[in-house]
SEZADREN-331796 format. One record per residue: residue in one letter; z, y, x of N, C-alpha, C in turn. Coordinates in steps of 0.001 Angstrom, whole numbers, plus 500000, padded with zeros to 6 digits. Layout:
<recs>
  res     n_Z     n_Y     n_X    ca_Z    ca_Y    ca_X     c_Z     c_Y     c_X
    a       Z       Y       X       Z       Y       X       Z       Y       X
...
</recs>
This chain:
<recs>
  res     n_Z     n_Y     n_X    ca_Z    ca_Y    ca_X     c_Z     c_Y     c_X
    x  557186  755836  706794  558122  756831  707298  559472  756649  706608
    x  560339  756563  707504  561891  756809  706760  562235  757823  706011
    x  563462  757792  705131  563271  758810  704229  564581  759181  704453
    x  564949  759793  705311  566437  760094  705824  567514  760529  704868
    x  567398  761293  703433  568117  761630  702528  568228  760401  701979
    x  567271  759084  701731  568238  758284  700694  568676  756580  701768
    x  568736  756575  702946  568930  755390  703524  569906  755900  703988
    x  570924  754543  704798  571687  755467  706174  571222  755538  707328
    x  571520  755846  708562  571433  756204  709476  570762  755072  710331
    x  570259  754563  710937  569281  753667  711982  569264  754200  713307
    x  569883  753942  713567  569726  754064  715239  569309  752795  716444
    x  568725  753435  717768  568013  752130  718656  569284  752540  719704
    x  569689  751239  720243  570259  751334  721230  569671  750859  722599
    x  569348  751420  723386  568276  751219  724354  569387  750803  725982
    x  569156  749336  726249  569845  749338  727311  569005  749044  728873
    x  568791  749795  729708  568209  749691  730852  568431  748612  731796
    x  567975  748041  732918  567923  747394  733577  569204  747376  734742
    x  569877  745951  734828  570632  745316  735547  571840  745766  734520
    x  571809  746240  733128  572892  746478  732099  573462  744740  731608
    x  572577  744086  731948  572847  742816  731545  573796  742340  732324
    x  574116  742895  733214  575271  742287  734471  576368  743443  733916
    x  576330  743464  732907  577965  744258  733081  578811  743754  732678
    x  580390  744056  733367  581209  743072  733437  581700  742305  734825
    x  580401  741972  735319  580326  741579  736655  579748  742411  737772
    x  578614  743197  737355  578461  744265  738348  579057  745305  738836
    x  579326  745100  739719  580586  746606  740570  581524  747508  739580
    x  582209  746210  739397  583353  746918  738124  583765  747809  737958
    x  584234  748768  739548  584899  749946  739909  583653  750995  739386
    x  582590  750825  739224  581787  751671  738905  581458  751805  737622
    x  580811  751081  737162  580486  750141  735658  581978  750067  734729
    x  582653  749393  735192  584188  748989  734310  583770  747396  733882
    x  584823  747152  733029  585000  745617  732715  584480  745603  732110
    x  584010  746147  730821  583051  745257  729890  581705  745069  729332
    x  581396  743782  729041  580331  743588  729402  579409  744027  728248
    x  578008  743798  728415  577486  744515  727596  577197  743992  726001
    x  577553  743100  726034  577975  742543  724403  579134  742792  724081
    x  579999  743117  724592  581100  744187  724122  581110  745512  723583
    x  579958  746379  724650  579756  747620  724016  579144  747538  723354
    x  577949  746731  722798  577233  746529  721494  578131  746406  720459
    x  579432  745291  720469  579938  744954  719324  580788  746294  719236
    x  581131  747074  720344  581757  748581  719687  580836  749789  719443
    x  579335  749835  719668  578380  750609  718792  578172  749857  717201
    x  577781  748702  717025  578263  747830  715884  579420  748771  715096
    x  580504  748646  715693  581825  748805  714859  581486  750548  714415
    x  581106  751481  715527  581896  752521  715548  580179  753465  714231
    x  579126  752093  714109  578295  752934  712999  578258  752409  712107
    x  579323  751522  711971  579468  751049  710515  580500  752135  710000
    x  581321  752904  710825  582660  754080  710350  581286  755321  709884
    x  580121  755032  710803  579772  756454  710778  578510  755886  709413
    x  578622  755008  709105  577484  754885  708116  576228  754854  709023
    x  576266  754527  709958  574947  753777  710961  574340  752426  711302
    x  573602  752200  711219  573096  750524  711758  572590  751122  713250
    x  573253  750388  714250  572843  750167  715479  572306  748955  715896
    x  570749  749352  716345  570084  747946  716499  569952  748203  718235
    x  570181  747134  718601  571143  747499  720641  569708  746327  721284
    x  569043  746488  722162  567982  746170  723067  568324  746634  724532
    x  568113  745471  725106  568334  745660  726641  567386  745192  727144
    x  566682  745782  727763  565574  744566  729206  565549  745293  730640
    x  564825  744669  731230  565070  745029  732838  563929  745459  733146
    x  562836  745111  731816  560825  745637  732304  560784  746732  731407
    x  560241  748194  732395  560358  749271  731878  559209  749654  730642
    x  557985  748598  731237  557214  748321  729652  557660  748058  728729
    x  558699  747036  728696  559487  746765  727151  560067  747819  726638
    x  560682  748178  727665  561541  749637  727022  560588  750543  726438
    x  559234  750519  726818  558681  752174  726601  557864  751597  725255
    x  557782  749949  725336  557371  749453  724008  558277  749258  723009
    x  559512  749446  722936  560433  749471  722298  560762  750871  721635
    x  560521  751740  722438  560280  753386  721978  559452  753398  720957
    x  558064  753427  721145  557457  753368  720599  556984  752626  719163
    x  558017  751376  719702  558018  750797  717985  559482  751287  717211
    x  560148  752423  718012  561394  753115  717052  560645  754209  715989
    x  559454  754571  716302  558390  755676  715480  558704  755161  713667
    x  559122  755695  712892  559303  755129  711237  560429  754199  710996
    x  560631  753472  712402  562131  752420  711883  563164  752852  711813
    x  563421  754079  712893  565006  754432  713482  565033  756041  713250
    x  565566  756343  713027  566548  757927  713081  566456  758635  714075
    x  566891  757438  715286  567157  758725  716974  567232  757560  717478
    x  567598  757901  718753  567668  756769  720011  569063  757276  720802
    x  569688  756394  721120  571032  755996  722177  570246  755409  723239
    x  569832  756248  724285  569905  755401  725800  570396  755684  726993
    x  570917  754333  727634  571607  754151  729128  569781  754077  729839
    x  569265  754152  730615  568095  753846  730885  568684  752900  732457
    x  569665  752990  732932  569545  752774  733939  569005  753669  735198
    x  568683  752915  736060  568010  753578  737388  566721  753803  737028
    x  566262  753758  735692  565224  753657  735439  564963  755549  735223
    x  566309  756264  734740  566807  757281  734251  566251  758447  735483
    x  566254  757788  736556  566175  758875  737925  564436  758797  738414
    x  563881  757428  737865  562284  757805  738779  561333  757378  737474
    x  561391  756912  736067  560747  756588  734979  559968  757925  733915
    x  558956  758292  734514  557856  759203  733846  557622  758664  732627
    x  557199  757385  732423  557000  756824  730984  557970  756589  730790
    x  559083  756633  730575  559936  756816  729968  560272  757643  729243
    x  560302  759000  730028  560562  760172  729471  559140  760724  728580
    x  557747  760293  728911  556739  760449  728524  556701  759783  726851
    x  557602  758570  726820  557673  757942  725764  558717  758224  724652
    x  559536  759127  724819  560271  759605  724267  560274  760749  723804
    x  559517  761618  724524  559059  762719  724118  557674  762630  723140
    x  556816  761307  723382  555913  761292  721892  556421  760769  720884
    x  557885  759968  720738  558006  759440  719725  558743  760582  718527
    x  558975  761670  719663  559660  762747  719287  560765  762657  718295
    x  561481  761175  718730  562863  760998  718156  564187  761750  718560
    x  564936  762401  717907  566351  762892  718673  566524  761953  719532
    x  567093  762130  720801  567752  760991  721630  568868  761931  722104
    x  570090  760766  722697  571076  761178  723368  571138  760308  724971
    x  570735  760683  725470  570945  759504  727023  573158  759500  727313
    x  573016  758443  727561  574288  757856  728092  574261  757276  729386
    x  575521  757488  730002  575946  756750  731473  577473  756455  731342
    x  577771  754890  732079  579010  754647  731922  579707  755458  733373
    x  578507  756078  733818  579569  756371  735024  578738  757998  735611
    x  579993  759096  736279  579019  760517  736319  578106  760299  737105
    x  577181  760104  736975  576063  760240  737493  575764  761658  738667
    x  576354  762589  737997  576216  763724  739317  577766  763447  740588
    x  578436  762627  740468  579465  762460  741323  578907  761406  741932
    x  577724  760706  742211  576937  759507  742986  576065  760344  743937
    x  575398  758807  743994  574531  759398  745412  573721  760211  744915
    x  572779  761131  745718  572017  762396  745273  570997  762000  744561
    x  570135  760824  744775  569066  760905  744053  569252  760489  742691
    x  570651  760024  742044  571207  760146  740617  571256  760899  740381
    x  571219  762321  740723  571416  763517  740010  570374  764188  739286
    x  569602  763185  739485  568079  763644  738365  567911  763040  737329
    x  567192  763222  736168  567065  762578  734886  565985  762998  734401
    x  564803  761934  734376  563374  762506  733555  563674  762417  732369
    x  564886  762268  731960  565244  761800  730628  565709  763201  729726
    x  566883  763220  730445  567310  764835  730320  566584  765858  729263
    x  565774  766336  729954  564713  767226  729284  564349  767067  728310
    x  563757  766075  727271  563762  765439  726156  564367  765121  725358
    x  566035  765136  725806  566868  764405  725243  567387  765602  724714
    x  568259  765541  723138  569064  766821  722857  570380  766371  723540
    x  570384  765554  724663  572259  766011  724955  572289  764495  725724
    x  572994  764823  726595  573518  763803  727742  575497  763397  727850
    x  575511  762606  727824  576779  761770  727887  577265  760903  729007
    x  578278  761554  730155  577961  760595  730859  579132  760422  731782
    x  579746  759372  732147  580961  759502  733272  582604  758722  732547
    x  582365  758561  731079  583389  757729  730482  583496  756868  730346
    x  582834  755976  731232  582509  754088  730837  581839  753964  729788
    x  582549  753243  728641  581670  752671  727912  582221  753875  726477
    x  583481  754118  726619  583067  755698  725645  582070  756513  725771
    x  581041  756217  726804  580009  757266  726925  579257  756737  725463
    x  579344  756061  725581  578228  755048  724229  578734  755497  722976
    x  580209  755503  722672  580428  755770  721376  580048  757183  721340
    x  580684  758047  722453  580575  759386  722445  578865  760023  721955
    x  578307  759339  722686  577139  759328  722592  576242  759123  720955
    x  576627  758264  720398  576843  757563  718979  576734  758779  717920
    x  578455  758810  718123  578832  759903  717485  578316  760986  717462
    x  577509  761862  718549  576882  762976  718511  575515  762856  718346
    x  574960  762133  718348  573789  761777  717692  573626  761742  715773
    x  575011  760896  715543  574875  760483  714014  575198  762099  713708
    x  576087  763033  714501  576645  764166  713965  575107  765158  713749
    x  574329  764689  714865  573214  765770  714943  571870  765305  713705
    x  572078  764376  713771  570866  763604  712690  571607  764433  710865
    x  572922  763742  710983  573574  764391  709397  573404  765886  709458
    x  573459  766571  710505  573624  768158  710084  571990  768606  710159
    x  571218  767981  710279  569716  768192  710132  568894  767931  709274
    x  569471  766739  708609  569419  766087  707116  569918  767450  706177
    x  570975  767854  706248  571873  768733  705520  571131  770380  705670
    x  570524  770290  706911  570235  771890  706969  568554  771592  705817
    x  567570  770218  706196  566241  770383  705828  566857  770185  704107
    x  567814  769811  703785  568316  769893  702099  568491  770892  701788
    x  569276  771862  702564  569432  773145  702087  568087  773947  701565
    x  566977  774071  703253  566221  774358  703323  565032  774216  701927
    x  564780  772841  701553  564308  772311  700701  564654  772895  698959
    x  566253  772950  699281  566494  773558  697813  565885  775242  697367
    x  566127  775729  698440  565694  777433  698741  564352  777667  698343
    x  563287  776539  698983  561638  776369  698681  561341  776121  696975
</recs>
């Protein structure tokens, strides 16, 4: 088990399927850059926050839900785009809710301003907080309120701890 008061911060960056085409996939939607770009600016933006972001992408929703599952003791919380995986993936959300890690889901694009059946998220529900409609600031944004929610939980179970 991690010991959250004396390491820093560990976070999974979880990237969903056809994320590997970004850059080139429907730019107007997505934006220009690709997805080793937004890695190297989750990279940058948790080294400010005192975070290691370890960034995973696949397109097989088994990997992903095996990738959850091996975040249990390694990681802090979870950052995920899930993709289209976000609107019809039960194990997904099934897998996130046992690993019972904080998560933040992200979208580079609003998802409720698309077609209707985007407007759902098995993810949602599980997740403490959704990010979504800023390109690839969704990711930092996303980042950032995660590392903010992990430190002030660290800080409240210290308090807590000193009081006991």
């Amino acid at each position: 088990m991690l010991n959250s008061t004396l390491q820093p911060l560990s976070i999974l960056a979880l990237h969903g399927p056809n994320l590997n085409l970004l850059g080139q996939r429907e730019p107007g939607i997505y934006g220009a850059l690709t997805l080793a770009e937004i890695n190297r600016l989750l990279e940058e933006e948790g080294f400010k926050l005192q975070a290691k972001v370890f960034s995973v992408q696949s397109n097989h929703e088994g990997i992903l839900v095996d990738t959850i599952h091996g975040a249990l003791g390694q990681h802090h919380g979870i950052l995920i785009n899930a993709g289209a995986y976000t609107h019809t993936s039960v194990a997904l959300r099934d897998a996130i809710a046992a690993v019972n890690l904080p998560t933040v889901e992200v979208h580079l694009s609003n998802i409720y301003r698309r077609e209707d059946f985007r407007h759902h998220s098995y993810i949602a529900p599980v997740a403490i907080g959704q990010i979504s409609g800023f390109g690839g600031q969704s990711y930092l944004l996303g980042l950032q309120a995660l590392v903010n929610h992990l430190r002030e939980t660290r800080l409240i179970a210290s308090v807590q701890e000193r009081r006991d």
